[in-house]
N, C-alpha and C positions, 0 to 999 in steps of 0.2 A: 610551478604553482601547486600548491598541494589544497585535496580539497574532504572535507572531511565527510565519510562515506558511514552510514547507516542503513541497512536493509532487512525487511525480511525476508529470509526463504524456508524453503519446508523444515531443514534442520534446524535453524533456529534464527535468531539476529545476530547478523552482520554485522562489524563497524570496522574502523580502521581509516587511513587516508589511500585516496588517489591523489597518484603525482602526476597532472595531464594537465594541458592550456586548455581552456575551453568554461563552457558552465558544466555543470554536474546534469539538467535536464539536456542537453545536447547532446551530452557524451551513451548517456543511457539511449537514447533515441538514434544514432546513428553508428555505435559501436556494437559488436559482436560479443565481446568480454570485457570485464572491468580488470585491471590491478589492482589488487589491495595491498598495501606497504600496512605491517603490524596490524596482520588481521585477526582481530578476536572475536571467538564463536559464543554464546550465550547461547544452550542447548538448549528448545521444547524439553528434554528429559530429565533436566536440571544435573546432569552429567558435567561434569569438569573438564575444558577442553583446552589444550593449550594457544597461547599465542601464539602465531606463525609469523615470520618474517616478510610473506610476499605471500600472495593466493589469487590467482585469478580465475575468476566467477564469468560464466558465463552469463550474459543479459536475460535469458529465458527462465535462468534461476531466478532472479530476482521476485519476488511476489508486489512488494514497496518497498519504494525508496524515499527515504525521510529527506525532503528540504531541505538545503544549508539553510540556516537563520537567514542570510540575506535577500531570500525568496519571498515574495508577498504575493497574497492571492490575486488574479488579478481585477479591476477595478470595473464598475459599472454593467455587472453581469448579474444576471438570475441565476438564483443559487439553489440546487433540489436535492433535498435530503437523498441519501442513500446509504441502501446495507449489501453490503457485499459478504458472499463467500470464500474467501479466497488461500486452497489449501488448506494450513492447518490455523486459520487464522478468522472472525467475522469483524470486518473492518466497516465500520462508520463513518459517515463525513458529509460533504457537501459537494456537489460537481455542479460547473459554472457551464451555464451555456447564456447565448445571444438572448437579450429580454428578445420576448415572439418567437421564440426557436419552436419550432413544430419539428417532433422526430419524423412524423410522415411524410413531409418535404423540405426538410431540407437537405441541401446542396453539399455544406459543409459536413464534412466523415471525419474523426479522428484518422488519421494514414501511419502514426505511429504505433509504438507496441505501449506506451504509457498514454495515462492518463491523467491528469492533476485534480486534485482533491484537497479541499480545507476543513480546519477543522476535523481533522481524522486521529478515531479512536480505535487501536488494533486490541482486540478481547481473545481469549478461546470461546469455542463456540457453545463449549456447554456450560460455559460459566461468565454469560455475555458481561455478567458487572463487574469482576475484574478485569481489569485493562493493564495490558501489556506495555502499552506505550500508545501517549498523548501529541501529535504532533501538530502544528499550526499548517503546514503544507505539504504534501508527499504525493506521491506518483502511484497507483497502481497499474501492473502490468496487468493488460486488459484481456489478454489470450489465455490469462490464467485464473481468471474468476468466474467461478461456478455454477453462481447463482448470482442477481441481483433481483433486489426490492427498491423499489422508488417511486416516485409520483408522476412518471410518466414512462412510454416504454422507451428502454435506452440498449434492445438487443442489440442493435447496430456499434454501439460502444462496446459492450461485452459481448465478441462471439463465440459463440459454445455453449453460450452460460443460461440455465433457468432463467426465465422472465416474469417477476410480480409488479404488475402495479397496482400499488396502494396511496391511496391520496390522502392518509393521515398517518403517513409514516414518520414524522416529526413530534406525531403526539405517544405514537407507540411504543412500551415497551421494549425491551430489547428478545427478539427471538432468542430459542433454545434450539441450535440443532446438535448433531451428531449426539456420544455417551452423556446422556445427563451422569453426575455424580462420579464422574472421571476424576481422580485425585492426580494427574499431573499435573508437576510445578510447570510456569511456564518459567522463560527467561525474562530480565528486566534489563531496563537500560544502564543502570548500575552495572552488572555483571560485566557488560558489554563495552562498557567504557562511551558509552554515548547520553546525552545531556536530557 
């Protein structure tokens, strides 16, 4: 079964197919590395990088991984805005938790290295309005985000990672961090061959 593979990492976006049985969130959650069959690179430095025949990515690379289409968010969950740091990347979205979820007690801990996300917008940082790539459901790898902002505290989700909370983060602008007026291009999904 082949399954079609989009990600970011520091170098740039990933895409390509995995040829593995399974779902795509299972594989990323209990595998070590990916294969990618006709993996093409979309460089942060707008560099020209060839396609390769086969690449495997180790899983800690990964920063997000974009949903296949047949992924829906899932249903009947409170949904809280958030902004993430993550590498060379400020990534927007929504994270689902239990309507009454209290980070201070509760029981249930993500125990994987992703996370799921809807509604996520991947920008550079110093230029949060343009957008990299728009996707309806993606995973970020949650050991690799640096900082988050959200409406409630969710270190426990991000560890390592700066913690803000902001209770009108929904109404907020988009921050500015790292080189304002940085002129790297970034990569797009065009380049990348992903949709």
């Amino acid at each position: 079964m082949a399954i079609r593979f989009v990600a970011y990492t520091e170098a740039g976006l990933r895409s390509g197919v995995v040829a593995a049985d399974g779902r795509l969130g299972d594989l990323i959650e209990t595998l070590d590395e990916v294969q990618v069959e006709g993996a093409r690179l979309a460089r942060l430095d707008g560099r020209a990088a060839p396609t390769q025949p086969r690449v495997i990515l180790p899983i800690d690379d990964l920063l997000v991984v974009v949903a296949p289409p047949e992924v829906a968010p899932p249903a009947h969950y409170a949904w809280h805005d958030v902004r993430l740091r993550v590498g060379p990347y400020l990534v927007t979205g929504r994270l689902p938790t239990m309507p009454g979820f209290d980070p201070a007690r509760a029981l249930a801990r993500p125990t994987g290295p992703f996370v799921l996300l809807s509604d996520v917008r991947i920008s550079p940082p110093e230029a949060p309005e343009e957008a990299l790539g728009e996707h309806p459901v993606a995973w970020v790898n949650r050991y690799t985000v640096e900082r988050v902002e959200a409406d409630l505290e969710l270190g426990f989700f991000f560890p390592g990672a700066a913690s803000l909370v902001s209770r009108d983060l929904a109404s907020d602008g988009p921050t500015t961090a790292g080189a304002a007026g940085s002129s790297r291009p970034g990569p797009s999904l065009a380049q990348a061959g992903g949709g």
